[in-house]
C-alpha positions in Angstrom: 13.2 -14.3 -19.9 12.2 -14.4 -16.5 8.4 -14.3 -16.4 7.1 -11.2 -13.6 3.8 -13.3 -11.9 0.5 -10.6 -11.2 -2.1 -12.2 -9.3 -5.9 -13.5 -10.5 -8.6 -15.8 -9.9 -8.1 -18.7 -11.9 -11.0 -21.3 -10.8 -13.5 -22.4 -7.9 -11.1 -24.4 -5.7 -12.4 -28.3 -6.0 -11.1 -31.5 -3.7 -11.3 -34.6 -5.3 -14.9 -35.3 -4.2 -15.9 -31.5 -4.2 -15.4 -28.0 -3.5 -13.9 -26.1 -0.7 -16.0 -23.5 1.2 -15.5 -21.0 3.8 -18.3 -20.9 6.1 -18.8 -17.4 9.2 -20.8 -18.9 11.6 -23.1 -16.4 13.7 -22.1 -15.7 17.8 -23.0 -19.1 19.6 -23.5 -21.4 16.6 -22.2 -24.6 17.1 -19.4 -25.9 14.5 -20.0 -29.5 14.7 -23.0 -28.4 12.2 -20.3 -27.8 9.7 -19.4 -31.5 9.9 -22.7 -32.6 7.6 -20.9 -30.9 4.7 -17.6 -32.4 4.5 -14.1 -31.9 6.3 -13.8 -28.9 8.4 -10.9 -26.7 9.8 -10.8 -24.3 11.8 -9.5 -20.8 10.4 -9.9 -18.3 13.0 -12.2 -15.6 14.0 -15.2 -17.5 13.9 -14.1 -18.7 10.3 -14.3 -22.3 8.8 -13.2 -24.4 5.6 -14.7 -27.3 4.6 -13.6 -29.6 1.9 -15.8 -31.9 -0.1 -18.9 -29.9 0.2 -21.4 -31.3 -2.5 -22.8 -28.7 -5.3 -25.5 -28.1 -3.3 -23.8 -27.0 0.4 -23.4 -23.4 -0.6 -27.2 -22.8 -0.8 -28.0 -25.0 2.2 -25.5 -23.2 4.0 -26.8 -19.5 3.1 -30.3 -20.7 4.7 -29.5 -21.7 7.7 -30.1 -19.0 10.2 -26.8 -19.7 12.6 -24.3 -19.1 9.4 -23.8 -15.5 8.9 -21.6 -15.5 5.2 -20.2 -18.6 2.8 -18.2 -18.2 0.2 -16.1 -20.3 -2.5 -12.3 -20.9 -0.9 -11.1 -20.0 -4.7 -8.0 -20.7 -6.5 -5.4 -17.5 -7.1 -2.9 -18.1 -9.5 -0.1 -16.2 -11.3 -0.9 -14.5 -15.1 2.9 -14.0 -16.6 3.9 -10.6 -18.1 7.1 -10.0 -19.9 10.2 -8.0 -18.6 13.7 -6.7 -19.8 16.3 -8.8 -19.1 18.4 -6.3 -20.9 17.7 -3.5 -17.5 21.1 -3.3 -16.0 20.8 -0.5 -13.7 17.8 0.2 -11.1 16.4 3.1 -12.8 13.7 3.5 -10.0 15.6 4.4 -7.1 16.5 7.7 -9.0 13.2 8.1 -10.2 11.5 8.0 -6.3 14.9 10.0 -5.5 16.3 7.6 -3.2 19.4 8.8 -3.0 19.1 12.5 -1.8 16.2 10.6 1.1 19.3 8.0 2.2 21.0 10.8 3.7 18.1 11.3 5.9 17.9 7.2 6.4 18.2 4.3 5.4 16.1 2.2 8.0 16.8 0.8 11.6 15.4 -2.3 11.0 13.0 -1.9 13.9 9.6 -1.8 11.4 8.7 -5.5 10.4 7.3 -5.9 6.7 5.2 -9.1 5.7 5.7 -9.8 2.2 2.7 -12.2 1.7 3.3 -13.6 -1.3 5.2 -16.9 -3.0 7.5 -17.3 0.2 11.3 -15.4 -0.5 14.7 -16.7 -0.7 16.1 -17.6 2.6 19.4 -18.3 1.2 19.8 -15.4 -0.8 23.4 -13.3 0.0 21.3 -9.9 -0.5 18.1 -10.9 2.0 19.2 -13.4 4.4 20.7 -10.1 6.7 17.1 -8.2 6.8 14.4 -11.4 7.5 12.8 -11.0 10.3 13.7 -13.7 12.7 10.7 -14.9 15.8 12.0 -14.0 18.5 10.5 -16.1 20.9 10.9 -19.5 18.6 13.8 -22.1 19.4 15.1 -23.1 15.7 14.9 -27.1 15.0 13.3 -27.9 18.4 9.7 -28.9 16.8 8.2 -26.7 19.7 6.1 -23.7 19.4 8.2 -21.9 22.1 6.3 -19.0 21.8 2.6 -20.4 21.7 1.5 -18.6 18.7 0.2 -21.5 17.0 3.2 -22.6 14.4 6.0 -25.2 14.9 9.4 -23.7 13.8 8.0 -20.3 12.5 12.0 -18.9 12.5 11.4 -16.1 9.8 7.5 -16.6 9.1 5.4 -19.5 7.7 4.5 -21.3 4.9 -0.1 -21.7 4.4 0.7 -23.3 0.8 2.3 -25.9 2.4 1.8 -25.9 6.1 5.1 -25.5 7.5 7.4 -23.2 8.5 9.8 -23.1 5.6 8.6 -19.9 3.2 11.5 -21.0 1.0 10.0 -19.4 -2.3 10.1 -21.7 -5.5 8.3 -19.4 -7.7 10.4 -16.0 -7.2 7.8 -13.4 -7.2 8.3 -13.4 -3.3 11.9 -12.7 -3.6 11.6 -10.2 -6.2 9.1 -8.4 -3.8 11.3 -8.8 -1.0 14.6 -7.6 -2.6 12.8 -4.1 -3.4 11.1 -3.7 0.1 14.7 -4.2 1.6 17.5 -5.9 -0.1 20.6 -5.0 2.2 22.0 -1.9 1.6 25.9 -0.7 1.1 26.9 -4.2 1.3 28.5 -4.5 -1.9 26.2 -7.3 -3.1 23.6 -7.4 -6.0 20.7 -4.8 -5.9 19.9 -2.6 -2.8 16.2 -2.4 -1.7 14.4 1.1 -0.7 15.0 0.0 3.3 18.5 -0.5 3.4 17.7 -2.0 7.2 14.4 -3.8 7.9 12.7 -7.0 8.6 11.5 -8.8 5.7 8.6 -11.8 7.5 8.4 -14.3 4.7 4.9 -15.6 4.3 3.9 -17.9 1.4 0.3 -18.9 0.1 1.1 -19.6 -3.1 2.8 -22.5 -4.5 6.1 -22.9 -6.5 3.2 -23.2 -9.4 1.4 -19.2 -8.2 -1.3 -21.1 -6.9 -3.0 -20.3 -3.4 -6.4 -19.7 -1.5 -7.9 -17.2 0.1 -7.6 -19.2 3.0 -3.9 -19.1 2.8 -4.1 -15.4 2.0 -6.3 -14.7 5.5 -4.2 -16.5 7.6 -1.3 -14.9 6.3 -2.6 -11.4 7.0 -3.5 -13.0 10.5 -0.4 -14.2 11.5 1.2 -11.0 10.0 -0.4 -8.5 12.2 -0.2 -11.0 15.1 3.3 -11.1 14.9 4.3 -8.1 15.4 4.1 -6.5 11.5 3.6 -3.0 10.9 3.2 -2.9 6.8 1.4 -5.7 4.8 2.5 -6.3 1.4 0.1 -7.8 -1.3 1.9 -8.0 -4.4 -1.7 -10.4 -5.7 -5.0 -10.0 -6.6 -8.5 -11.1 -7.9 -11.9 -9.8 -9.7 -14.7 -9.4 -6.5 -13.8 -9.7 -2.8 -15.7 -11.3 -0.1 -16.2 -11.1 3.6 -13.7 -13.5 4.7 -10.8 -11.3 3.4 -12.8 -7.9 3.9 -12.9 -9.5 8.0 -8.7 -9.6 7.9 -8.9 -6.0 6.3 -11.1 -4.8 9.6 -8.1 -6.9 12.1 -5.5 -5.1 10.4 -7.1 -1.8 10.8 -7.8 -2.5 14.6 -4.1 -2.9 15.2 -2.9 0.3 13.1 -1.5 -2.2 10.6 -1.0 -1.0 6.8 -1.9 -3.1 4.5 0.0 -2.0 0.4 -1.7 -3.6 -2.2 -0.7 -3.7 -6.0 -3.7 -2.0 -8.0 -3.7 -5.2 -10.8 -2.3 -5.6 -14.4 -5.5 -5.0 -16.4 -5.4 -1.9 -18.0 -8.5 -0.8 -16.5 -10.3 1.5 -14.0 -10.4 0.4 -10.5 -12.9 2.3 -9.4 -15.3 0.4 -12.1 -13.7 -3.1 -12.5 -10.9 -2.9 -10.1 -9.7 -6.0 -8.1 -9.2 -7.5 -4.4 -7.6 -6.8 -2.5 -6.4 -3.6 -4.1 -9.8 -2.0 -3.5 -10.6 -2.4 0.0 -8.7 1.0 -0.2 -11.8 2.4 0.0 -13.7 1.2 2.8 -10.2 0.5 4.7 -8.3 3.7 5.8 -5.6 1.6 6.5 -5.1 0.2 3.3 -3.7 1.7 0.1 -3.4 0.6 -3.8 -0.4 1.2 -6.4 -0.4 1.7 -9.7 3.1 1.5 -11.6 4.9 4.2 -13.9 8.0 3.0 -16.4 10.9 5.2 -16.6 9.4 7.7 -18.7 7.5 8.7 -15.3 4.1 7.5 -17.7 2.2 4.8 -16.6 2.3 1.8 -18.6 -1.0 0.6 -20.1 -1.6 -2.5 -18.7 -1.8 -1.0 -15.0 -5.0 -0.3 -13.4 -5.6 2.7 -12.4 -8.5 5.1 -10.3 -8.8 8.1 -9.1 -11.1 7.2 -6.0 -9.3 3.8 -5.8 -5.6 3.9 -6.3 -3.9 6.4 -4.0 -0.4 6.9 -6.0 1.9 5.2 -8.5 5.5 3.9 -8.1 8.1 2.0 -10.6 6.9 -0.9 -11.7 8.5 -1.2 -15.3 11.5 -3.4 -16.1 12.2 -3.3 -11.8 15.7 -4.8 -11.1 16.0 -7.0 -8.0 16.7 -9.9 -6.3 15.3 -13.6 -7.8 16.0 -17.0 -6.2 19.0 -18.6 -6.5 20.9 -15.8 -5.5 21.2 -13.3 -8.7 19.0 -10.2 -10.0 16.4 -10.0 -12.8 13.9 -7.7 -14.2 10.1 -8.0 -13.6 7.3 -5.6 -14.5 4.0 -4.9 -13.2 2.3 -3.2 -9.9 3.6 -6.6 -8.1 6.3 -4.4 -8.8 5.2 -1.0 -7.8 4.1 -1.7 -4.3 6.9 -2.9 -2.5 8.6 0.6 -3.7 5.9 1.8 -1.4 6.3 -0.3 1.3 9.8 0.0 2.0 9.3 3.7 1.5 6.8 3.3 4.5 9.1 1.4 6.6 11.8 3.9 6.6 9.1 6.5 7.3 8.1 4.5 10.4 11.7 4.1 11.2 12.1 7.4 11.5 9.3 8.2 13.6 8.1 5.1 15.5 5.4 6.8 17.5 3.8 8.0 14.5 0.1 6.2 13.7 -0.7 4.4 10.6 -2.6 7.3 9.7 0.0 9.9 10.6 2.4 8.0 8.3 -0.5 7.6 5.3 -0.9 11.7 5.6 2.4 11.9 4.9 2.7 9.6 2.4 -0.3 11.4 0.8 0.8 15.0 1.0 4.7 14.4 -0.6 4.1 12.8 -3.7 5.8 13.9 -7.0 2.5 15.2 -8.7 3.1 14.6 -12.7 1.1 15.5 -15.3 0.6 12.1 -16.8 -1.5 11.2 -13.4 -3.3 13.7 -12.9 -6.8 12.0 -13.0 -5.5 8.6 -13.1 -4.2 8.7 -9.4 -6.4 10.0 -5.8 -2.8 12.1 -5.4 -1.8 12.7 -9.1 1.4 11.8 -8.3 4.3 9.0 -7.9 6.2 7.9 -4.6 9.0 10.8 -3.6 11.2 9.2 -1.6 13.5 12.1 -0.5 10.1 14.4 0.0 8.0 11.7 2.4 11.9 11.8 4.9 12.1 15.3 5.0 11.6 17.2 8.1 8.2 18.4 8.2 6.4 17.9 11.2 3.8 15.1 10.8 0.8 16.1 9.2 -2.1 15.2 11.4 -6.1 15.1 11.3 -7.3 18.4 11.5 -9.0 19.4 14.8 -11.7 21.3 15.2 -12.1 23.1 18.0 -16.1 24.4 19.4 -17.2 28.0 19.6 -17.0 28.8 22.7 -18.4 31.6 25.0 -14.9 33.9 26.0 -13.9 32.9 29.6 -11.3 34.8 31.7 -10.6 31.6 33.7 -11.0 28.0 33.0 -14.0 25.6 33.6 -13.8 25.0 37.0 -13.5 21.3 38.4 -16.9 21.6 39.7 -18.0 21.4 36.9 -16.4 18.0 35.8 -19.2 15.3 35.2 -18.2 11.9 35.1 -19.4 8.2 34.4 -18.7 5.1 35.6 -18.5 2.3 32.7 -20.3 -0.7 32.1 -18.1 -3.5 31.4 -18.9 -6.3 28.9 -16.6 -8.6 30.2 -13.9 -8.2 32.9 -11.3 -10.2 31.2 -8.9 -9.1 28.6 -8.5 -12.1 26.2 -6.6 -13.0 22.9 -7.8 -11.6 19.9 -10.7 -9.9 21.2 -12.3 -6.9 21.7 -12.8 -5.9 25.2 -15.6 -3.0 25.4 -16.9 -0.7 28.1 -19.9 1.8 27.3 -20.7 4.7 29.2 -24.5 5.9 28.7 -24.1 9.4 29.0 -27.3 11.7 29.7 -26.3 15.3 30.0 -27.4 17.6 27.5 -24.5 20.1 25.2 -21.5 19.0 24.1 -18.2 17.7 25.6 -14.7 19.4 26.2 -11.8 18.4 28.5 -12.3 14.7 28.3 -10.5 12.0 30.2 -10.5 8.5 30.6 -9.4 6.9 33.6 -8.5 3.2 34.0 -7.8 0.4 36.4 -7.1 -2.9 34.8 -3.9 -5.4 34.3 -2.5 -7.3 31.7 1.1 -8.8 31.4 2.0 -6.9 28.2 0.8 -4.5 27.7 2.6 -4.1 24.3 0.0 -6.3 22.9 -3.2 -3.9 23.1 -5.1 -1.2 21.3 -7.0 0.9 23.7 -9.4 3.3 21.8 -12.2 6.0 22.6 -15.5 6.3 20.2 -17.8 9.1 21.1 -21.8 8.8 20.2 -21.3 10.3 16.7 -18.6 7.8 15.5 -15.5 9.7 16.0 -12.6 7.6 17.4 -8.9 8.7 19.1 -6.6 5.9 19.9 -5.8 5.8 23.4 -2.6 3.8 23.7 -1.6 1.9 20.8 1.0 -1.8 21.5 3.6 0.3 23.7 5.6 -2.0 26.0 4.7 -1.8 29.8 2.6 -4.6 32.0 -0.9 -3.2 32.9 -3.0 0.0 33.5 -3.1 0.9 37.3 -5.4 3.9 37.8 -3.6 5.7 34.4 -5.9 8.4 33.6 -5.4 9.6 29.9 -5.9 13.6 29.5 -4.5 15.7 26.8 -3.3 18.4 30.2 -1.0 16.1 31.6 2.8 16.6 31.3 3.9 12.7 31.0 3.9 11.4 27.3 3.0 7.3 26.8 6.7 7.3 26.1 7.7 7.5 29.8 6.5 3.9 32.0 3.0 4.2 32.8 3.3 4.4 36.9 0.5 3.7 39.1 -2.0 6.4 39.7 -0.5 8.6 37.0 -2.3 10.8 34.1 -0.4 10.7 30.7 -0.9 12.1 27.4 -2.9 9.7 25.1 -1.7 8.5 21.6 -4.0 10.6 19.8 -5.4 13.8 21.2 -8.9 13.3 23.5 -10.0 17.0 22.1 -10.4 15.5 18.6 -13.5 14.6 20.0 -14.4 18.3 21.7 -17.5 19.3 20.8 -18.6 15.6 20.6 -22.5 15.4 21.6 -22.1 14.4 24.5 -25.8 12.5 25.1 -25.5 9.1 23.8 -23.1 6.1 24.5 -19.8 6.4 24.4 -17.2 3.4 23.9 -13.8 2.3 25.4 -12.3 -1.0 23.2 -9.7 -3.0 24.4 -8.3 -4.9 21.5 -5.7 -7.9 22.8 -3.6 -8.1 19.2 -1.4 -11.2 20.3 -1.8 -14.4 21.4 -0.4 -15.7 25.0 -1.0 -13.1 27.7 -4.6 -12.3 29.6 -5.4 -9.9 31.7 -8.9 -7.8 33.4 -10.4 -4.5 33.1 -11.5 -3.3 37.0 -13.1 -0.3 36.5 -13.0 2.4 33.7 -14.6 6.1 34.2 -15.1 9.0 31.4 -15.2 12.2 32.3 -15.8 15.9 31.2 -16.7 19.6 30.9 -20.1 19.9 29.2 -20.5 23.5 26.9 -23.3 25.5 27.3 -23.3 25.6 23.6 -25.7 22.4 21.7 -23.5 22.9 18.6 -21.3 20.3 17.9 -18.1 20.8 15.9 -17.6 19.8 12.4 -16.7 16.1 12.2 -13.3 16.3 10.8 -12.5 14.8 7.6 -10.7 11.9 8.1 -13.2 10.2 10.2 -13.0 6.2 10.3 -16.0 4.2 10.0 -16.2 0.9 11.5 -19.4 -1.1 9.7 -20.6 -4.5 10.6 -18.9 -6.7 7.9 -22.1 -8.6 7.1 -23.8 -5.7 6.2 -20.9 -3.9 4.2 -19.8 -7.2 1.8 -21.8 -9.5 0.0 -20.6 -12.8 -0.6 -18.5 -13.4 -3.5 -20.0 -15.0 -6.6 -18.3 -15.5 -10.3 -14.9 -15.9 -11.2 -12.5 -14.1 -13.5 -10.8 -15.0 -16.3 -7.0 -15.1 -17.2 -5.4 -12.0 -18.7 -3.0 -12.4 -21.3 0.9 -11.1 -20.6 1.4 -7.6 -21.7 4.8 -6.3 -22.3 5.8 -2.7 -21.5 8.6 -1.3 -22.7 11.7 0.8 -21.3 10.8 4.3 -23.3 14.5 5.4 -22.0 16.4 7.7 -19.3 14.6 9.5 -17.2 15.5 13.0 -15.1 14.1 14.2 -11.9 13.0 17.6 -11.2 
């Protein structure tokens, strides 16, 4: 039988003459200090590996003042758990009710999913039409034409390995892959949930299962750098740490979602669950999936959590693709999430100026609630296909609007208060986060906000522009919509142009998210523009920025809505990892039988 591979820590991960480490440094700490410890490369993001380090590095390391986490660079590696090779027919596209949601589609190919994971099949007759292909790289030319930082990187890259050939020897990948988006109505072997996407192949495991957390970062990295809008992690391991956690927060800041399988253990994630199926908690961007067999029960050896694990999917005796170029049978919520993330794809497709969290409320509010998850699940309920593409409006976060005192007319203008912003740096570079505050004295609360900017950049499809008031609350300005700068665009929930139209010099728009989610804001305090440049290659500079608004006579602020996003320091949310966990043994589930949808 073909063996279905769910993710777990299987040792410390050890050089020949020692261990590997990853090392944070703190803002302005030199890395040549990292050199006393053994061999060091560069990760990203103020992250660093060393190989060799002696036993003792780690707690020389976690003294030192200037180094702000370290942690083991630890070994994942593949547990095996039986399937059916007997499965014949894919039972769970009737069970999501795939075919009553094709009629309203079956993708556009237009939302990129990285399937980080053992690499996929390039060659295979049911995949090759729906990889993702870079399209600013020159094939066979050993130039990186589009100066992202990897040679070659056609349909994605391979960290196991360093190169750019994700060609997966293992076949986990592939098996992902085929159920995100196998092509559709082709006449050829199984057909994925997106009949039309962009599967980005990127391997950090081994033909053996094996890879690093490393491997796993820089894999979320290049994802989310490249241009992906849905993460899947079809892997995971006992205790996280801040390295990962950090990738989590990059993610988030780009309105990436990240789909992670909720682990193969039987148990209760919200008391021994894994990484990096858990950072659904402190993540709003990421989610956890438990599986179901066709019985609509959920097998015993998946995890499961009612705080934890958002929803379940299929994830017993799945038929898909495998390398070589044929169709098998895996089990386990390796299985389960890519239902989930080709599910999100087409919902993306569909409405491609939804945000991540408009297309999570959705996904929230049209499971198939059953009985046997009540309890188990946050939604008590399984992926329904046909009810997440139906044609109710987008859920969004609720907004609360202040008492008010009644008015015949509106404030008038002179009574606008505004603030000029204090820039922390003029320039708008890769990968950063460009920030202007504006210390705001008046007394009440605020209504009528606008932001107006003056600054340039090339492309403008590479930035996040968002708006933070005092008490945390946060609206997304303008999120990676094409264009080439910000001339005097003032963002105000009155104007009549939508971010869908060019943004022309001197012109007001509607922002991404609406400004009066933060009505009734304090308005004392200091308030926060970000700039966060998501892609590599393009610069640009922030002139002047200026907030602006209609204080309330009234000192009560609204309710802060329920959805609100926190953003905490990493270093004081995560502690470093410590301990290992050990291998499960395979469990088998078995196919109870036919199932019917209500």
């Amino acid at each position: 039988m073909q063996p279905s591979l769910a993710f777990t820590i299987l040792e410390d991960r050890l050089t020949p003459d020692g261990r590997s480490l990853l090392v944070s440094l703190q803002p302005n700490a030199a890395a040549e200090l990292l050199s006393a410890y053994g061999r060091v490369e560069a990760i990203g993001y103020g992250t660093y590996k060393i190989d060799g380090a002696s036993e003792t590095a780690i707690d020389e390391l976690r003294s030192r003042a200037d180094v702000e986490s370290v942690g083991i660079d630890r070994t994942l590696s593949a547990a095996v758990s039986a399937n059916d090779p007997q499965a014949k027919s894919q039972w769970a596209l009737d069970a999501v009710g795939a075919p009553a949601a094709w009629n309203a589609s079956t993708g556009t190919g237009q939302t990129i999913v990285a399937v980080i994971d053992t690499g996929i099949d390039l060659n295979h007759a049911d995949l090759k039409a729906n990889l993702w292909r870079n399209p600013g790289e020159i094939a066979g030319n050993s130039q990186d034409d589009d100066g992202n930082g990897y040679v070659d990187d056609i349909h994605g890259y391979d960290f196991a390995n360093g190169d750019a050939n994700p060609q997966d020897g293992a076949g986990h990948g592939t098996h992902v892959a085929g159920t995100v988006g196998a092509a559709g109505n082709n006449g050829k072997g199984t057909t994925g949930i997106a009949w039309k996407t962009r599967l980005m192949a990127l391997q950090f495991m081994d033909a053996n299962g094996n890879g690093t957390t490393s491997g796993a970062i820089r894999a979320m990295d290049y994802a989310v750098k490249n241009g992906a809008k849905i993460i899947n992690n079809s892997w995971g391991a006992a205790g996280g740490d801040p390295f990962l956690a950090a990738a989590f927060e990059r993610a988030r800041a780009a309105g990436v979602i990240v789909v992670n399988a909720a682990g193969n253990d039987g148990e209760n994630a919200d008391v021994d669950g894994q990484y990096p199926a858990n950072y659904a908690r402190p993540f709003d961007n990421a989610i956890a999936v438990a599986a179901t067999d066709a019985s609509g029960k959920m097998p015993g050896w998946s995890n499961y959590g009612s705080s934890t694990v958002l929803l379940a999917a299929p994830g017993s005796s799945i038929l898909s693709t495998v390398i070589g170029g044929g169709t098998g049978t895996k089990s386990g919520t390796s299985m389960a999430a890519p239902h989930v993330s080709g599910a999100l794809a087409l919902l993306w497709d569909k409405n491609p100026s939804w945000t991540y969290q408009q297309v999570l409320t959705k996904l929230k509010s049209s499971v198939d609630v059953l009985p046997s998850l009540k309890g188990k699940v946050a939604t008590g309920g399984e992926l329904d296909l046909a009810k997440l593409l139906d044609a109710t409006s987008p859920p969004v976060p609720p907004v609360v609007t202040p008492a008010v005192p009644p008015a015949t007319t509106p404030p008038a203008a002179k009574n606008r208060q505004a603030v000029a912003g204090k820039l922390s740096s003029s320039t708008i570079r890769d990968h950063v986060t460009s920030k202007v505050t504006f210390a705001v004295s008046a007394t009440g609360t605020a209504n009528a906000i606008q932001i107006e900017l003056d600054a340039t950049h090339g492309r403008s499809s590479d930035l996040q522009i968002r708006l933070t008031a005092p008490d945390g609350r946060r609206v997304v300005l303008f999120n990676r919509r094409s264009g080439a700068g910000f001339a005097n665009i003032r963002f105000d929930d009155a104007a009549t142009k939508s971010l869908s139209i060019p943004l022309a010099a001197n012109s007001s728009v509607k922002p991404e998210q609406s400004l009066s989610t933060l009505s009734g804001a304090k308005l004392a305090g200091t308030w926060t523009l970000e700039i966060f440049d998501v892609v590599k290659g393009t610069a640009g500079s922030i002139r002047s920025a200026k907030l602006s608004f209609v204080p309330s006579v009234s000192s009560k602020a609204a309710e802060v809505p329920q959805d609100r996003v926190y953003f905490f320091p990493l270093t004081d949310r995560y502690a470093t990892f410590a301990g290992t966990s050990e291998l499960h043994p395979a469990r088998e589930d078995r196919l109870v039988g036919p199932r019917q949808r209500n």
